[in-house]
C-alpha positions in Angstrom: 21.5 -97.7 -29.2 22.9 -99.8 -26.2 20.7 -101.6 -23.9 20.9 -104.5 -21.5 17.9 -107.1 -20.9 16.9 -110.5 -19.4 17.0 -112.9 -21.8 13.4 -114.3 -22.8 13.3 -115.5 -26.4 13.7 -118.5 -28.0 16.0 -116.3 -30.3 18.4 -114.9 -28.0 18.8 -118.2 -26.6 20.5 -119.4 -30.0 22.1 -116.4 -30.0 23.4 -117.1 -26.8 24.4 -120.2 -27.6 26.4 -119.4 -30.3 28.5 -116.1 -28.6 28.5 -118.8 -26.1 30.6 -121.2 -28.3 32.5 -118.5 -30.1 33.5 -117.5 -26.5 34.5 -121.0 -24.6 35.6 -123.5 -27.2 37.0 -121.4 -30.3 38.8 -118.3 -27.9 39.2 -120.4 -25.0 39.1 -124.1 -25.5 37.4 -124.8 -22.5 34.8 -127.0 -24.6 35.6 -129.6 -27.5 34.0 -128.4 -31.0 30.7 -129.2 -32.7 29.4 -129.0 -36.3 26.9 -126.6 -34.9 28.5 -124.4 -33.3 26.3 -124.0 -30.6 27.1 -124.4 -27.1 24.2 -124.9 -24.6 25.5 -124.4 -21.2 24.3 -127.8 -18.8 22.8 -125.5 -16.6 20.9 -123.5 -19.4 17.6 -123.5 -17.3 18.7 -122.9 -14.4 20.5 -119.7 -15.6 19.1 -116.2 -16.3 20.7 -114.1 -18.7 21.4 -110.7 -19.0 22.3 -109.8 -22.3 23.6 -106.7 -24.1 22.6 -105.1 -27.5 24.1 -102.8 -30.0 20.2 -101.7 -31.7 19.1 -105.3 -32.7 22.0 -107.2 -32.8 22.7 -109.3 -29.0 27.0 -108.3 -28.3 27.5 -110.0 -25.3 25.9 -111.8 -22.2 26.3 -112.5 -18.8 24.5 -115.6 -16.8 23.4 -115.8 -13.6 22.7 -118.8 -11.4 22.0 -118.8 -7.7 21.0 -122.7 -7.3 24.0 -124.5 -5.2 26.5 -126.3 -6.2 27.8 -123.8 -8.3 30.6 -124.9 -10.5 32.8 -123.5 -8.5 31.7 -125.9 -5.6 33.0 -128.9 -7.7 36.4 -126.9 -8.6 37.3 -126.0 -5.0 34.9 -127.2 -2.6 32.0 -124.9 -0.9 32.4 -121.6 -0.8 32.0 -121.6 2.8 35.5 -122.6 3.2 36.9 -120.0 1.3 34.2 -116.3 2.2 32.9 -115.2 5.2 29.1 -116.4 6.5 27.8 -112.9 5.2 29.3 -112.7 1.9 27.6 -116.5 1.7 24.5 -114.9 2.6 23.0 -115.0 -0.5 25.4 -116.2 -3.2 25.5 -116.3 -7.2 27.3 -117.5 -9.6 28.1 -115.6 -12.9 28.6 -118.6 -15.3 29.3 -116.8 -18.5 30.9 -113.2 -19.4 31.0 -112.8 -23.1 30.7 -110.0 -25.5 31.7 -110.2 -29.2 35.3 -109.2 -30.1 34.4 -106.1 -32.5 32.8 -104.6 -29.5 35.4 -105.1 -26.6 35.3 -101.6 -25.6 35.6 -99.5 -22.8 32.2 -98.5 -23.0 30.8 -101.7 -23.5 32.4 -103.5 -20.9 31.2 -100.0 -18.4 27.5 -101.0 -19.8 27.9 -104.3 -18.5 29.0 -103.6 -15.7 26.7 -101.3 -14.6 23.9 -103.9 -15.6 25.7 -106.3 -13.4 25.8 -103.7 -10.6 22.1 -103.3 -10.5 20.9 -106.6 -11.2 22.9 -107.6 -7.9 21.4 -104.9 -5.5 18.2 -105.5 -6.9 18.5 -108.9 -6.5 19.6 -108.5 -3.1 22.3 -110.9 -3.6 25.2 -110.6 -0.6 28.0 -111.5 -2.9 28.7 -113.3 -7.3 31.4 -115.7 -7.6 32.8 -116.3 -11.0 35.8 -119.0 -12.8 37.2 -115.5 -14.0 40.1 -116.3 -17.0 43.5 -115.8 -16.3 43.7 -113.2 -19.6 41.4 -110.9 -18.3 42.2 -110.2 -14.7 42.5 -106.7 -15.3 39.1 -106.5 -16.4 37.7 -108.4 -13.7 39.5 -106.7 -11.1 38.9 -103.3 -12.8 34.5 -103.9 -12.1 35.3 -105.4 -8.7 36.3 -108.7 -8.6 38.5 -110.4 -6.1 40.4 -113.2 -6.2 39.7 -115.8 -3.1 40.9 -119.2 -4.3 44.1 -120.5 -6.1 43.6 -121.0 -9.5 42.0 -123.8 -11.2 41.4 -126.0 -14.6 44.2 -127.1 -17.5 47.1 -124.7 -18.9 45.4 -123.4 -21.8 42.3 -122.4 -19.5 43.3 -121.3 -16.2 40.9 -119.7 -13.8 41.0 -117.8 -10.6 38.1 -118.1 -8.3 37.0 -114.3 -7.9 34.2 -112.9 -5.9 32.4 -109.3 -6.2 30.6 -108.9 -2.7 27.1 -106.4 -2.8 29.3 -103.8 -0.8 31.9 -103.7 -3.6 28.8 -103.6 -6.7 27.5 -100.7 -4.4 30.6 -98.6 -4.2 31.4 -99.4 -7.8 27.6 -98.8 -8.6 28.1 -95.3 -7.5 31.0 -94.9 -8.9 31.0 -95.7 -12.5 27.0 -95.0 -12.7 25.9 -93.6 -15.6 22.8 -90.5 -15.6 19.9 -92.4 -14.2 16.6 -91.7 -15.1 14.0 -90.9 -12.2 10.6 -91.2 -12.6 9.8 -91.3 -8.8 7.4 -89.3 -7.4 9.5 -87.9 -4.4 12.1 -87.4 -3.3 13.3 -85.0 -6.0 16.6 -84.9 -7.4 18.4 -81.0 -6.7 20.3 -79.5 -9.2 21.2 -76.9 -7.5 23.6 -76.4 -4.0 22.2 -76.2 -0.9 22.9 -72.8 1.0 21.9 -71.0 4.4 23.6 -74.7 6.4 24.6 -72.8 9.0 21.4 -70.0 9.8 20.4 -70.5 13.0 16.4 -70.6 13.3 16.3 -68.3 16.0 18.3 -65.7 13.9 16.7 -62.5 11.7 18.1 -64.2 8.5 15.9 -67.1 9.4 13.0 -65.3 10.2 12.9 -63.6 6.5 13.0 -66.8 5.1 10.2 -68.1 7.0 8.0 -65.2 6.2 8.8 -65.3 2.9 8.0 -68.8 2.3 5.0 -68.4 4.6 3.4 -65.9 2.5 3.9 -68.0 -0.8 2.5 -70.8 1.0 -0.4 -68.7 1.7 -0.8 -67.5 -1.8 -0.8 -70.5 -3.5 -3.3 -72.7 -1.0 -5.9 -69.7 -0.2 -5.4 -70.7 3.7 -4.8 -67.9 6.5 -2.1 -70.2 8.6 0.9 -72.5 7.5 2.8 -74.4 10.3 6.3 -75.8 9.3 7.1 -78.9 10.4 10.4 -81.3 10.6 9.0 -84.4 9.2 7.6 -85.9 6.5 3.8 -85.9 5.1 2.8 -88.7 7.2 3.8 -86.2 10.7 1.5 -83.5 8.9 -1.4 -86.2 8.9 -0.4 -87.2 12.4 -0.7 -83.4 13.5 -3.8 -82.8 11.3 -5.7 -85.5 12.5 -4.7 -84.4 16.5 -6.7 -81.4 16.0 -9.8 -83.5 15.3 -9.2 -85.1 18.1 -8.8 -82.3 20.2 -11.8 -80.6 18.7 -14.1 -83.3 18.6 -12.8 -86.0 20.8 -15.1 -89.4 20.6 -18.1 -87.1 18.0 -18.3 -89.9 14.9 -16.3 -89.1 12.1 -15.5 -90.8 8.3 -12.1 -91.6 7.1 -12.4 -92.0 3.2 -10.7 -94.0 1.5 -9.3 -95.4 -2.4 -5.8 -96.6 -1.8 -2.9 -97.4 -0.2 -2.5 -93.8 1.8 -6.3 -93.4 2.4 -5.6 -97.1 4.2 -2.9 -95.3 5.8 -5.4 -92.6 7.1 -7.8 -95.4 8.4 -4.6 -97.1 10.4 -3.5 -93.7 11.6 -7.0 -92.6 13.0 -7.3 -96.2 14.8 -4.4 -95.5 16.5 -5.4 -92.4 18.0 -8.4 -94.2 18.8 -10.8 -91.6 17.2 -14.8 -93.0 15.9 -15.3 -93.4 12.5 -17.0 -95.1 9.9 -15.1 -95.6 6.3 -16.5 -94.5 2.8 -14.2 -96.6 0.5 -14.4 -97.1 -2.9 -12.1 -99.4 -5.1 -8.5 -98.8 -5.8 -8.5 -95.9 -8.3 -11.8 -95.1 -8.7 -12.9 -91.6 -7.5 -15.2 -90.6 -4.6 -18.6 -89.8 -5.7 -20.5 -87.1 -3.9 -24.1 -89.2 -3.7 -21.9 -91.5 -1.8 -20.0 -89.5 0.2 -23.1 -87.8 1.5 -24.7 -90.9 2.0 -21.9 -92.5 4.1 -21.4 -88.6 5.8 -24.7 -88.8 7.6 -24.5 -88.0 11.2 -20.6 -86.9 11.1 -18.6 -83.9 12.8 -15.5 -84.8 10.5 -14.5 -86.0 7.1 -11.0 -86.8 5.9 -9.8 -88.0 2.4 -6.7 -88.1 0.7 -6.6 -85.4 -2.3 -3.9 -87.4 -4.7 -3.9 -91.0 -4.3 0.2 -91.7 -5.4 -1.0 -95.3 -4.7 -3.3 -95.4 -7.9 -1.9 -91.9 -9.5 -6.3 -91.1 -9.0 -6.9 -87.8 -8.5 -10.1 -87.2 -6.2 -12.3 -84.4 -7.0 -11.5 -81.6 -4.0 -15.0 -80.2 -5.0 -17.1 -82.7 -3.8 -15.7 -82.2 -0.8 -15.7 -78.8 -0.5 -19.1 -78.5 -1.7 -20.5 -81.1 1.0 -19.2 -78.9 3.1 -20.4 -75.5 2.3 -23.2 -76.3 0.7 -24.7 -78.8 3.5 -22.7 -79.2 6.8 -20.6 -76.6 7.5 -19.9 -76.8 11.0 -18.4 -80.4 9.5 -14.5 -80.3 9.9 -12.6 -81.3 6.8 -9.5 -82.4 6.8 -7.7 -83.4 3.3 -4.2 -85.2 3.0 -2.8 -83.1 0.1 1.1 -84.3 0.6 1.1 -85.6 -3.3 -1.2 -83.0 -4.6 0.2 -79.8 -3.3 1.9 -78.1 -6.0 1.5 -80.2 -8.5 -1.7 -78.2 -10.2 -3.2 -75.0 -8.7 -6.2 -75.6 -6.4 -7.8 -73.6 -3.2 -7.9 -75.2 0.8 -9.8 -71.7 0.9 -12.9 -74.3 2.5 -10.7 -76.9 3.9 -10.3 -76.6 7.8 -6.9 -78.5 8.0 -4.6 -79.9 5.2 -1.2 -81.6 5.1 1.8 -81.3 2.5 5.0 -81.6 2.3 8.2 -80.1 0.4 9.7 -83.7 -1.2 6.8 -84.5 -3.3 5.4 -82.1 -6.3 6.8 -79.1 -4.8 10.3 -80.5 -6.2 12.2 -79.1 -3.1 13.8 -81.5 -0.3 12.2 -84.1 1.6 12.3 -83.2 5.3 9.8 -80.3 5.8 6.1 -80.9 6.0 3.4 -77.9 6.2 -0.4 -78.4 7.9 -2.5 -75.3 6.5 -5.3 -74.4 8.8 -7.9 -71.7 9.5 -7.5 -71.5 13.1 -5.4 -73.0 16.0 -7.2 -74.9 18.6 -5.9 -74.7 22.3 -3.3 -76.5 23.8 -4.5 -79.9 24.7 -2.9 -81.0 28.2 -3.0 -84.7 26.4 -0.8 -84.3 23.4 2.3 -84.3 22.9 4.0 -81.3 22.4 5.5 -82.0 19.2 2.1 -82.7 17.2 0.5 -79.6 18.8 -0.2 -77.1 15.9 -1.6 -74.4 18.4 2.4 -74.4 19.3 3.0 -73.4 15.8 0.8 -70.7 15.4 2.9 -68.0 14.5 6.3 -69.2 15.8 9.1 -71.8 14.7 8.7 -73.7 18.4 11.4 -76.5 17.3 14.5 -76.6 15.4 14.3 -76.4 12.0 17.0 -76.1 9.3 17.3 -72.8 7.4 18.7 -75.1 4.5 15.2 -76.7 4.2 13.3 -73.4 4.3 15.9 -72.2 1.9 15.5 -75.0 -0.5 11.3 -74.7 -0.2 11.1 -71.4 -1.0 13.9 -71.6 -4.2 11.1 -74.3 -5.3 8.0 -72.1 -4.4 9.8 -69.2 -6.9 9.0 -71.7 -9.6 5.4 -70.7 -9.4 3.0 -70.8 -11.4 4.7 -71.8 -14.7 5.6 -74.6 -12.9 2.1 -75.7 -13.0 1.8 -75.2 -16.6 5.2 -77.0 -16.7 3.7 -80.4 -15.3 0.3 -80.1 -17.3 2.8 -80.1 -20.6 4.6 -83.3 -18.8 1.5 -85.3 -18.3 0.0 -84.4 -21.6 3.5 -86.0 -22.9 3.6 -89.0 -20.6 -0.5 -89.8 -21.7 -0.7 -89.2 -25.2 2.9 -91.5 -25.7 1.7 -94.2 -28.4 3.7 -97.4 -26.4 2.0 -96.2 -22.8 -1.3 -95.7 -23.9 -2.5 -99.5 -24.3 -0.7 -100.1 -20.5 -2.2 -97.1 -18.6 -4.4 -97.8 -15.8 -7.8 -96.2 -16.0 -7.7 -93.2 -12.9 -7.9 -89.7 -13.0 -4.5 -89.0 -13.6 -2.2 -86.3 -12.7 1.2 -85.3 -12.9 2.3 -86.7 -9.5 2.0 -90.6 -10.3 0.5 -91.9 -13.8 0.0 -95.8 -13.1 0.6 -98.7 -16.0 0.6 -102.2 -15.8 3.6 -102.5 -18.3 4.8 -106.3 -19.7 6.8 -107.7 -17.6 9.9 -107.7 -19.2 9.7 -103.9 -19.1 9.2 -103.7 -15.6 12.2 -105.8 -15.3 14.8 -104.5 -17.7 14.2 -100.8 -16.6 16.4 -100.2 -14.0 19.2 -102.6 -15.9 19.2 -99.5 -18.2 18.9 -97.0 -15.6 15.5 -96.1 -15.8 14.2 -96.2 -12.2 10.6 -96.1 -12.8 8.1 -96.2 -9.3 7.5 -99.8 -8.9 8.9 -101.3 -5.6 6.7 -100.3 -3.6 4.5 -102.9 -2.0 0.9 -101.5 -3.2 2.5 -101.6 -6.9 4.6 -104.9 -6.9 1.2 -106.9 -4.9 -0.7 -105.5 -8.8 2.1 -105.6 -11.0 2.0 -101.8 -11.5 4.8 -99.2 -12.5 4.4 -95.5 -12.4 6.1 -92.5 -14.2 6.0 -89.3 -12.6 6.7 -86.1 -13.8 8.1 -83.6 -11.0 11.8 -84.6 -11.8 13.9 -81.7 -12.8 14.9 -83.6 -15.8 12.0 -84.9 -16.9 12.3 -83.7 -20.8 15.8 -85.6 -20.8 14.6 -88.7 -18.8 11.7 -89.3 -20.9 13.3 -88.6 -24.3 15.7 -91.8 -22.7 12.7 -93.4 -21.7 10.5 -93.2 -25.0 13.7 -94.2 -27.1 13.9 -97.5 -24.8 10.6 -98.3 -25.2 10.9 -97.5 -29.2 13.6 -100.3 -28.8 11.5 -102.7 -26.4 8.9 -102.8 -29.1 11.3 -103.5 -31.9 12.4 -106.6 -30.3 9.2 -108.0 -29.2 
């Protein structure tokens, strides 16, 4: 097995040190000999190394250094006289390209490349500079390299100063990338081609597909009324909480709240200046109905978020739902359900307005939203007309794209086994024996399963193209990643997944 890493171990570093001498003194005599045959480069810690593996064994190494002067400085002055300000934006230096001689392949140098590529972007880097050798301009030139300086250093060690700017790593990126592995919780990867791109919405093939995926909608969520919406989930919570507003205008409400979206809800009800009061537990930890009754004394309105992505907690929709019915039902309640929606079967059959949307767990597009209700209020003379669900109510108002509605219902057809699909997924992604000591203790589901992982593996992921959820702010601020099942490919991503870890472990 291939796989590329940052560099870490007192072991790699001698191993480093001695591809590093094989490399620059006995191929090119750029360094005088030792008895060792080590080389340390004089930079050593300054530099961070990305290194490449055939199973255990390290085959070559690239190392990075972004503090100025670069060697290249002292060769041929600053860069600055030779790039443009915005390729000097935010410069590196690649210091040392090396790979072992019995594995100077195609495919190797492709791996490296790619691990280049990504570490780059992800770095945010504007451009690398290199001292590329004269011998192998073809493969410099081949992953992107350009020559910008006459060549430098003795006759038997010529180099050409050669810079790889983040718009070249990006077109490349794309270009030579390998099958990534997604672990996103939305957007979700299509397999499949888009059709109906050119149905108008006011047309009778449109409005087929909009009953059709109406009634499914209604099926799966238990509620009488879907409107469709052209926006993401945050426009459905927008629209969603615009009908409290219009139905109960300054009456004191409570915004709950365990995460970074339930904050979201909190930020979002401020700004349409309704009353509330907040019920908020602890990142990841689930509402509890003494509580919630507690805090729900005296209010016309409750809203919660269903699935916190934030955390991967799932909140218990009974407790809700049961507050409701059981003690206050002329309460409004009004449940964020973007992440949750579709990814196990559950009933908004006793929840007055809920939002979802099509990108998340549904595993169609990102672009169409849906608000399920019971009953349209009104037109309010003070909203907008956009966020106006009474305009909805039975109609398509606005443009929307038949390709979206398409696309939904496609996904919707996947229903139920899909749901049985997931619960197989997360029963995989729990019970895997090098996750289980890293999970983080919430109510999981298949949507977003949070780990703190070591560090190393949070780092090396995407240098192998595993693109697990962790760039978010709410993760990276607590050193989280999350896997999430809803890809298409989620069988064949986490096979690749499990046999990285499998190697992860063998080398720590």
């Amino acid at each position: 097995m291939y796989h590329c890493k940052i560099a870490t171990t007192a072991a790699e570093f001698r191993a480093i040190a001695s591809l590093n001498y094989a490399t620059f003194v006995e191929e090119i005599p750029q360094h005088p000999s030792n008895r060792d045959k080590v080389l340390v480069d004089k930079f050593h810690d300054e530099n961070t190394y990305l290194v490449f593996y055939q199973n255990k064994e390290l085959i070559g190494m690239l190392a990075f250094r972004d503090v100025r002067p670069f060697s290249l400085d002292g060769k041929i002055g600053a860069m600055e006289q030779h790039l443009d300000a915005d390729t000097c934006r935010k410069l590196c230096e690649v210091r040392l390209l090396a790979i072992k001689p019995a594995h100077r392949n195609s495919f190797v140098f492709l791996r490296l490349a790619q691990a280049l590529y990504a570490y780059i972007l992800h770095q945010n880097y504007s451009a690398c500079v290199i001292s590329g050798t004269t011998r192998q301009q073809k493969l410099y030139r081949r992953i992107g390299f350009q020559q910008f300086a006459p060549e430098v250093g003795a006759a038997e060690a010529r180099f050409q100063p050669m810079v790889l700017s983040a718009v070249a790593a990006r077109d490349f990126y794309a270009q030579f990338q390998r099958k990534q592995h997604i672990f996103f919780p939305g957007p979700v990867a299509q397999n499949t081609a888009l059709s109906h791109t050119h149905v108008s919405h006011r047309s009778p093939v449109f409005d087929d597909l909009r009953a059709q995926t109406l009634s499914r909608l209604q099926q799966m969520s238990g509620a009488p009324k879907v409107a469709l919406l052209l926006g993401s989930g945050t426009l459905a919570n927008e629209v969603m909480l615009q009908q409290i507003k219009a139905k109960h205008g300054q009456a004191m409400g409570l915004v709950c709240s365990n995460g970074e979206f339930g904050e979201r809800l909190i930020k979002q009800a401020q700004a349409l200046g309704l009353r509330f009061q907040v019920y908020a537990e602890n990142w990841g930890q689930r509402f509890q109905a003494e509580r919630l009754a507690s805090h729900a004394q005296g209010v016309t309105w409750i809203t919660a978020v269903h699935g916190e992505t934030s955390t991967g907690c799932l909140n218990e929709l009974s407790i809700f739902t049961d507050y409701k019915t059981q003690t206050h039902p002329e309460c409004t309640l009004a449940l964020d359900c973007v992440s949750s929606f579709g990814a196990l079967p559950f009933s908004l059959k006793n929840v007055d307005f809920a939002s979802a949307t099509s990108g998340k767990a549904l595993g169609a597009l990102a672009g169409l939203s849906m608000v399920f209700y019971h009953q349209a209020l009104a037109m309010q003379a003070e909203q907008g007309t956009y966020c106006q669900l009474a305009y909805y109510d039975d109609q398509t108002p606005f443009t929307l794209p038949a390709y979206l509605l398409a696309n939904v219902l496609a996904a919707l057809t996947a229903y139920p086994q899909r749901y049985a699909d997931l619960a197989q997924h997360l029963h995989t992604v729990l019970n895997h024996p090098l996750l289980q000591t890293h999970a983080i203790p919430t109510q999981h589901y298949p949507t977003a399963i949070s780990y703190q992982l070591p560090a190393a593996w949070r780092q090396n992921a995407a240098l192998n193209g595993l693109l697990l959820h962790q760039d978010s702010s709410y993760l990276q601020q607590r050193s989280w990643s999350q896997i999430s099942t809803i890809q298409p490919d989620f069988s064949e991503d986490f096979a690749a997944l499990d046999a990285w870890l499998q190697q992860q472990h063998l080398l720590t």
